[in-house]
DSSP file (Angstrom, degrees, kcal/mol; ACC not computed):
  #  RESIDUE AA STRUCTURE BP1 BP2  ACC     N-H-->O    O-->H-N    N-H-->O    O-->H-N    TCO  KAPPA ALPHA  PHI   PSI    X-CA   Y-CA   Z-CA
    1    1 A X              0   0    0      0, 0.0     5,-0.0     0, 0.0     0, 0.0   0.000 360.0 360.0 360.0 123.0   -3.8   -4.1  -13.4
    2    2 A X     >  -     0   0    0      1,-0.1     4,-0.9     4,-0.0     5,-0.1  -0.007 360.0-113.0 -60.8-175.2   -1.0   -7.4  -12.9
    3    3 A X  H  > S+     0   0    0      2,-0.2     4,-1.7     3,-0.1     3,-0.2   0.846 119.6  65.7 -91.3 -37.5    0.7   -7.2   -9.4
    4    4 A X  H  4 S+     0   0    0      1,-0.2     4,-0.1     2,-0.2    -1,-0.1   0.882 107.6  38.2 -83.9 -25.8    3.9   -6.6  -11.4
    5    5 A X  H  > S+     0   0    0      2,-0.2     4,-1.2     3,-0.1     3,-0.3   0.801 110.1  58.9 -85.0 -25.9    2.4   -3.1  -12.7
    6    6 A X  H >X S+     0   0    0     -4,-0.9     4,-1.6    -3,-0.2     3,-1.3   0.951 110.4  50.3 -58.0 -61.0    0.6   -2.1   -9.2
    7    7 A X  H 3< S+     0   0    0     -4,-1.7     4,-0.2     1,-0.3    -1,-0.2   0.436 105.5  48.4 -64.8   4.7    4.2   -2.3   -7.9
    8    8 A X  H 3> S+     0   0    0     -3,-0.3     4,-1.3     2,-0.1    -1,-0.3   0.660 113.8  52.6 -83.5 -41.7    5.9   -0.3  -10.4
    9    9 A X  H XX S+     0   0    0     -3,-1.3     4,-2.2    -4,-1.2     3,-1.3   0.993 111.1  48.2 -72.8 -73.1    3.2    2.3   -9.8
   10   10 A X  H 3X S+     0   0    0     -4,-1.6     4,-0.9     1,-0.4    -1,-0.3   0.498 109.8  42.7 -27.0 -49.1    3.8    2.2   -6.6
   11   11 A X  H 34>S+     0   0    0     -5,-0.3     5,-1.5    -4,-0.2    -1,-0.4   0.714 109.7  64.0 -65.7 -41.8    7.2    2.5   -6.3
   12   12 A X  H X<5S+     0   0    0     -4,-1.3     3,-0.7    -3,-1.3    -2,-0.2   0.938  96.6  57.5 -59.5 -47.3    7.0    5.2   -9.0
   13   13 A X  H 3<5S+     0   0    0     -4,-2.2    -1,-0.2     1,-0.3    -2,-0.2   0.845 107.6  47.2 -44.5 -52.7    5.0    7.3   -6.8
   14   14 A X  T 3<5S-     0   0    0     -4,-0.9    -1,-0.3    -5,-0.2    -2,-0.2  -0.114 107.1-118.7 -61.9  16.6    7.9    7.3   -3.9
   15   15 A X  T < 5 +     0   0    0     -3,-0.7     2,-0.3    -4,-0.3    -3,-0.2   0.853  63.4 155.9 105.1  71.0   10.0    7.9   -6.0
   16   16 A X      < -     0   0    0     -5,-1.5     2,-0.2     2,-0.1    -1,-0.2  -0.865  14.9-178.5-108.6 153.0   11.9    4.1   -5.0
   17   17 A X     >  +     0   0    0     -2,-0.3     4,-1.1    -3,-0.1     3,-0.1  -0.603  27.4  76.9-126.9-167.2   14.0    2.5   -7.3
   18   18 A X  T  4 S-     0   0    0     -2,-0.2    -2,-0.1     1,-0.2     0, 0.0  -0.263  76.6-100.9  96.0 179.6   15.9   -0.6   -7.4
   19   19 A X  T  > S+     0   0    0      2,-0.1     4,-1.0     3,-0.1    -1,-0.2   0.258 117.3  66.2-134.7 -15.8   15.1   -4.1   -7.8
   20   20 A X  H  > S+     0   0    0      2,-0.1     4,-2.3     3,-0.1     5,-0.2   0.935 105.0  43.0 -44.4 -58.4   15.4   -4.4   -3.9
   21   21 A X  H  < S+     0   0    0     -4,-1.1    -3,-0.1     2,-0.2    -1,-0.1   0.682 112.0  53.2 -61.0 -13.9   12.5   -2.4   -3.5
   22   22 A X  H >4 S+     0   0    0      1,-0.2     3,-1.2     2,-0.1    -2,-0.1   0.938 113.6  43.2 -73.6 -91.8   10.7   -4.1   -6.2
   23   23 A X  H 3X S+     0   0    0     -4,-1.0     4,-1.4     1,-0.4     5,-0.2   0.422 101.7  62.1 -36.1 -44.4   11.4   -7.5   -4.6
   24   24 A X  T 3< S+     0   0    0     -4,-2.3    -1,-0.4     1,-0.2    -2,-0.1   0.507 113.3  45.9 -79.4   1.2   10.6   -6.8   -0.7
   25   25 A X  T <> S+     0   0    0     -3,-1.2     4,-1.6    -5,-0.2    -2,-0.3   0.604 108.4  47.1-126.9  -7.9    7.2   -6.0   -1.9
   26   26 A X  H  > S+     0   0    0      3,-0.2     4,-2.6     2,-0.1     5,-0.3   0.953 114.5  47.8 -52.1 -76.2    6.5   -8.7   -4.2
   27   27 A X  H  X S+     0   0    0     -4,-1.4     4,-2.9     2,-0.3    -3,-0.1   0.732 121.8  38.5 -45.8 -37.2    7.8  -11.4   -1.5
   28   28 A X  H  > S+     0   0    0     -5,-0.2     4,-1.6     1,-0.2     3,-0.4   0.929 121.7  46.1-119.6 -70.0    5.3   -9.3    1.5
   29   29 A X  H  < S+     0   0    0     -4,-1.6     4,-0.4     1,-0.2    -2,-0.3   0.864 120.6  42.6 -51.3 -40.8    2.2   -8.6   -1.5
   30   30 A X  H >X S+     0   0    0     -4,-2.6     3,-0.7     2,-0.2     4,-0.5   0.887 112.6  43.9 -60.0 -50.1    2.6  -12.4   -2.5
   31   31 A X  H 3< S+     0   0    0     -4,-2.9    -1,-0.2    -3,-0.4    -3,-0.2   0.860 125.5  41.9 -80.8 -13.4    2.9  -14.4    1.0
   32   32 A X  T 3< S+     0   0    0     -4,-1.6    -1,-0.3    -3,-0.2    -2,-0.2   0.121  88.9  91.2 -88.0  14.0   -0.5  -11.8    2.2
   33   33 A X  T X4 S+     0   0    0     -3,-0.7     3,-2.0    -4,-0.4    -3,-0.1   0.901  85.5  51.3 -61.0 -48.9   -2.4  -12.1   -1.3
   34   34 A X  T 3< S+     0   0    0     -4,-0.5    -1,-0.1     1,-0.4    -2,-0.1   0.779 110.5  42.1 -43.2 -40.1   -4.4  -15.2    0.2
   35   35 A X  T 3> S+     0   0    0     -3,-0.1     4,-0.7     2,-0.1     3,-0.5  -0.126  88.2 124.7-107.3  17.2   -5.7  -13.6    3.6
   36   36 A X  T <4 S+     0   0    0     -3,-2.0     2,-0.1     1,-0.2    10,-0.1  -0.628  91.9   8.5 -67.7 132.5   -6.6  -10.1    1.0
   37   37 A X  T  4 S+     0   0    0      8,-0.3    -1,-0.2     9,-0.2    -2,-0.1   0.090 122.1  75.8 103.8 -53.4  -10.4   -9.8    1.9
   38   38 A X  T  4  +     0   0    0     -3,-0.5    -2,-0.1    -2,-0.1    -1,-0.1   0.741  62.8 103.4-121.8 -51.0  -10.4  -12.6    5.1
   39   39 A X    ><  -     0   0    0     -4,-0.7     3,-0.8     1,-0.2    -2,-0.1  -0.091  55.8-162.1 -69.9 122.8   -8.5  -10.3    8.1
   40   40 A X  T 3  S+     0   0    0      1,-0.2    -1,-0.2     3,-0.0    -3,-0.0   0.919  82.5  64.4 -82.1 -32.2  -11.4   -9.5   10.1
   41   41 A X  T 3  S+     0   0    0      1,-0.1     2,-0.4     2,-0.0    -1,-0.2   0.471  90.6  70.9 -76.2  20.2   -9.2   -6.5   11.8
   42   42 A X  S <  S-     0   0    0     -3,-0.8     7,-0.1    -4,-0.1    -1,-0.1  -0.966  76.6-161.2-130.9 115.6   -8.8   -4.6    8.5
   43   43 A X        +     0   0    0     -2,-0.4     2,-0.2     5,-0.1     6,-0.2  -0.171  51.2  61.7-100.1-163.7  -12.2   -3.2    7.8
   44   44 A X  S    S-     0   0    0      4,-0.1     2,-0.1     3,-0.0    -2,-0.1  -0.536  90.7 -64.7 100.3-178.6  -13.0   -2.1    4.0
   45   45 A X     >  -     0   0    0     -2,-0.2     4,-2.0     4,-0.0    -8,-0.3  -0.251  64.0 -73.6 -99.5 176.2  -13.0   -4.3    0.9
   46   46 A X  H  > S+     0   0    0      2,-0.2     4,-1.8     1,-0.2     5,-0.4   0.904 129.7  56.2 -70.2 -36.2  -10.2   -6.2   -0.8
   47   47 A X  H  > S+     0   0    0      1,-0.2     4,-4.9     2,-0.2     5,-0.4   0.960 105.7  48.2 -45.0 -53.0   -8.8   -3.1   -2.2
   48   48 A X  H >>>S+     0   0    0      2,-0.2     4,-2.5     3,-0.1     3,-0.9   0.986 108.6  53.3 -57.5 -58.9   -8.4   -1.5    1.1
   49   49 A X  H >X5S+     0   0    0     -4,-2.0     4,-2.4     1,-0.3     3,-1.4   0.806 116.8  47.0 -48.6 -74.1   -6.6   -5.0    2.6
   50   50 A X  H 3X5S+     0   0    0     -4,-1.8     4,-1.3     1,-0.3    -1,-0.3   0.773 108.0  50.5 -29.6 -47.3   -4.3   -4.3   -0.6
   51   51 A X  H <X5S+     0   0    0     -4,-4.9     4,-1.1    -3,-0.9    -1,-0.3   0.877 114.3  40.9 -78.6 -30.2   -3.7   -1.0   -0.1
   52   52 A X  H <X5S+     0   0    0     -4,-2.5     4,-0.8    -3,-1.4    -2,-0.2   0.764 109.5  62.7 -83.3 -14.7   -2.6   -1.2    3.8
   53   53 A X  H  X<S+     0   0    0     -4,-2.4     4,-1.5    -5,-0.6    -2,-0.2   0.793 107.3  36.7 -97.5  -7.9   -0.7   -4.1    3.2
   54   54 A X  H  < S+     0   0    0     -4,-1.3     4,-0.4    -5,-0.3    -1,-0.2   0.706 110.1  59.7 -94.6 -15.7    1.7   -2.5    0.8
   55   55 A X  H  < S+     0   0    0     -4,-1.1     3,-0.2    -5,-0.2    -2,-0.2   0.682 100.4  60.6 -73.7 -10.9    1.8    0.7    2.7
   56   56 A X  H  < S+     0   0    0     -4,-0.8    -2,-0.2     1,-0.2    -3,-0.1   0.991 100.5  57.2 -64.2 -61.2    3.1   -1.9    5.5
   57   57 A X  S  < S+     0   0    0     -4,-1.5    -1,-0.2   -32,-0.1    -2,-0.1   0.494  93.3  84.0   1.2 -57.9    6.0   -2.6    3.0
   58   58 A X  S    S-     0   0    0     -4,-0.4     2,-0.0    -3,-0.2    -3,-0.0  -0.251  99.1 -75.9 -95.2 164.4    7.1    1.0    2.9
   59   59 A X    >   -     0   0    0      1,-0.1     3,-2.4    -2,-0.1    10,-0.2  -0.363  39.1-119.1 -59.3 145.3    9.5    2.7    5.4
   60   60 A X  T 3  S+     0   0    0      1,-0.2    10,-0.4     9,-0.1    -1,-0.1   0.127 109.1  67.4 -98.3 -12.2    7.7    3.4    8.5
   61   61 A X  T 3  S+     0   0    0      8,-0.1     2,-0.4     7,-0.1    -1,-0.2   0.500  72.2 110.6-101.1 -10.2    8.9    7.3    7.3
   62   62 A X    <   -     0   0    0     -3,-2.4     7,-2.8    -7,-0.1     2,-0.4  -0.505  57.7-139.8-115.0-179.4    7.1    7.8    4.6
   63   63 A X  E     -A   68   0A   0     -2,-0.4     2,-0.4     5,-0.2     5,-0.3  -0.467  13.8-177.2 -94.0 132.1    4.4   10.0    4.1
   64   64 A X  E >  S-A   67   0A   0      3,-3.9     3,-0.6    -2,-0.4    21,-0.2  -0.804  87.1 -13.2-130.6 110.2    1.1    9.5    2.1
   65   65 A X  T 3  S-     0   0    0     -2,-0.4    -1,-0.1     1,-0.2     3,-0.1   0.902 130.3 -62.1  71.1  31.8   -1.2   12.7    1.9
   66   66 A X  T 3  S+     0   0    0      1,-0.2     2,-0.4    -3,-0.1    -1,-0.2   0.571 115.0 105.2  65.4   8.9    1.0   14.0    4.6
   67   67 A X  E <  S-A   64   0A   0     -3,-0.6    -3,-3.9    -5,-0.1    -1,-0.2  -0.938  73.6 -99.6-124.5 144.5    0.5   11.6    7.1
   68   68 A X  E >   -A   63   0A   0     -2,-0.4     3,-1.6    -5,-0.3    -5,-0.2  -0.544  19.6-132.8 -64.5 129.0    3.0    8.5    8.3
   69   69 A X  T 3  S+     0   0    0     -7,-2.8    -1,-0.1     1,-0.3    -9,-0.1   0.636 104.2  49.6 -60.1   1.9    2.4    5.5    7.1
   70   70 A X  T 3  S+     0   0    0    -10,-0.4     2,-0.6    -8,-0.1    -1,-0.3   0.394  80.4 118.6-109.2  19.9    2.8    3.9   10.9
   71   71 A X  S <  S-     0   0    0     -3,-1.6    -4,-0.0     1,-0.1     0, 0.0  -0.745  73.5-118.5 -87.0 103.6    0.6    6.4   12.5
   72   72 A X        -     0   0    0     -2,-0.6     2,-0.4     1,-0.1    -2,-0.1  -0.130  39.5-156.5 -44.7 135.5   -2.6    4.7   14.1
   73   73 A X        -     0   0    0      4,-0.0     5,-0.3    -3,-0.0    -1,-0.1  -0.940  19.0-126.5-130.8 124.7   -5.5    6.0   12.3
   74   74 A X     >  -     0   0    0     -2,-0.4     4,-2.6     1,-0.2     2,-2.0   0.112  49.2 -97.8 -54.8 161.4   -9.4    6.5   13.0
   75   75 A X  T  4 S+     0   0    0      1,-0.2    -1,-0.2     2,-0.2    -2,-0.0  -0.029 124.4  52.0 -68.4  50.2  -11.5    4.9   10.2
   76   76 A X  T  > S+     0   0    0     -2,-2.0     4,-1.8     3,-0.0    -1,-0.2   0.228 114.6  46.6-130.6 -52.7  -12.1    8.2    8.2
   77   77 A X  H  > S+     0   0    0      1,-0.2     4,-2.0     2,-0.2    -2,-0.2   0.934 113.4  44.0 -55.7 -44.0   -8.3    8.7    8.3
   78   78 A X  H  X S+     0   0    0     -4,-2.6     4,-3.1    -5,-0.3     5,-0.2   0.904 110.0  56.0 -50.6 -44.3   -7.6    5.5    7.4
   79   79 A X  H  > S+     0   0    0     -5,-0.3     4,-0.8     2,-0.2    -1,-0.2   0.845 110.0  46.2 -51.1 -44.7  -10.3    5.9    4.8
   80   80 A X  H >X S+     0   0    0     -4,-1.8     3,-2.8     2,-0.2     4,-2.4   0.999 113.3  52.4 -59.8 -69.3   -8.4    9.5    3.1
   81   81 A X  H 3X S+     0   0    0     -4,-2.0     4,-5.5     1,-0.3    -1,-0.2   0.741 104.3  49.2 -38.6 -49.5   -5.2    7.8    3.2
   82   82 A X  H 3X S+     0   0    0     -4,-3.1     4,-0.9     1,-0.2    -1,-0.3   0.759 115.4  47.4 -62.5 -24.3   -6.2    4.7    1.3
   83   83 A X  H <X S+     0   0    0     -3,-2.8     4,-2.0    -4,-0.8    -2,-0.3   0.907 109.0  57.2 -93.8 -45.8   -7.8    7.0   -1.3
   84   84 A X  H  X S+     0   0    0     -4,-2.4     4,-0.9     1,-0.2    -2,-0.2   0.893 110.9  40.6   6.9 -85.7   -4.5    9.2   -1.3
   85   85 A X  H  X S+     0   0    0     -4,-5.5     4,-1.9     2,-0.2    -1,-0.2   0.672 109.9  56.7 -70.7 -20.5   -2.4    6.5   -2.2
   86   86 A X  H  X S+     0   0    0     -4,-0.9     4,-1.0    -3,-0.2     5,-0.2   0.993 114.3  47.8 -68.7 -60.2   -5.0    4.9   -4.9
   87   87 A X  H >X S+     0   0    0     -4,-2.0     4,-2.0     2,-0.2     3,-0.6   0.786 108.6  49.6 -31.0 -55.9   -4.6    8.4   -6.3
   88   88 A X  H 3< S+     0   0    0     -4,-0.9    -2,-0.2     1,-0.2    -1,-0.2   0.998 116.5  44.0 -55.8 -53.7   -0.6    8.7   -6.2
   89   89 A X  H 3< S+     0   0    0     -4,-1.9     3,-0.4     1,-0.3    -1,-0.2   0.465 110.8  52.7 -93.3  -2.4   -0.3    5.5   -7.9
   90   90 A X  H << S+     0   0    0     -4,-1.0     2,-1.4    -3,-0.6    -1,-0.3   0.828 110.5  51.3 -93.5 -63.6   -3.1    6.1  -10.6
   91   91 A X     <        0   0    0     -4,-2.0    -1,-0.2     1,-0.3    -2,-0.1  -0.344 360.0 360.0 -89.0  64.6   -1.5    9.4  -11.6
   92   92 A X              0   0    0     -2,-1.4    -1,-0.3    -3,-0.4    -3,-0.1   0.019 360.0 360.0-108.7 360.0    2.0    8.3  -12.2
């Protein structure tokens, strides 16, 4: 999957539109792609480092699997969540 089709998906799933939204999450997945993988305080695989760092992106209100994305979460939660969102953005 390119980055320009994860982020369609992505956005398709939240139902976001625009070429804003597009764009404030190219620019934040693009300058973090490097460190994907490297951040010792994000535990998981490169997918997981992908997947929290575009739920960082999104408003601080929205929900994935019912929970807020800014909500500290134990690693099990974290774990659901990440699997959630792999899930919204797969089935859209």
């Amino acid at each position: 999957m390119s980055l320009d089709t994860y982020i369609q998906a992505t956005l398709n799933a939240f139902g976001l539109a625009g070429r804003s939204h597009y764009n404030i999450m190219l620019d934040h997945l693009r300058s973090n792609i490097p460190y994907i993988g490297k951040h010792r305080s994000c535990q998981g695989n490169w997918l997981d480092h992908l997947v929290l760092l575009t739920v960082g992106s999104l408003s601080s209100q929205t929900k994935i699997g019912g929970v807020r994305v800014d909500t500290c979460l134990d690693d099990k939660k974290r774990e659901k969540m990440i699997q959630d969102f792999i899930s919204m953005i797969l089935n859209r």
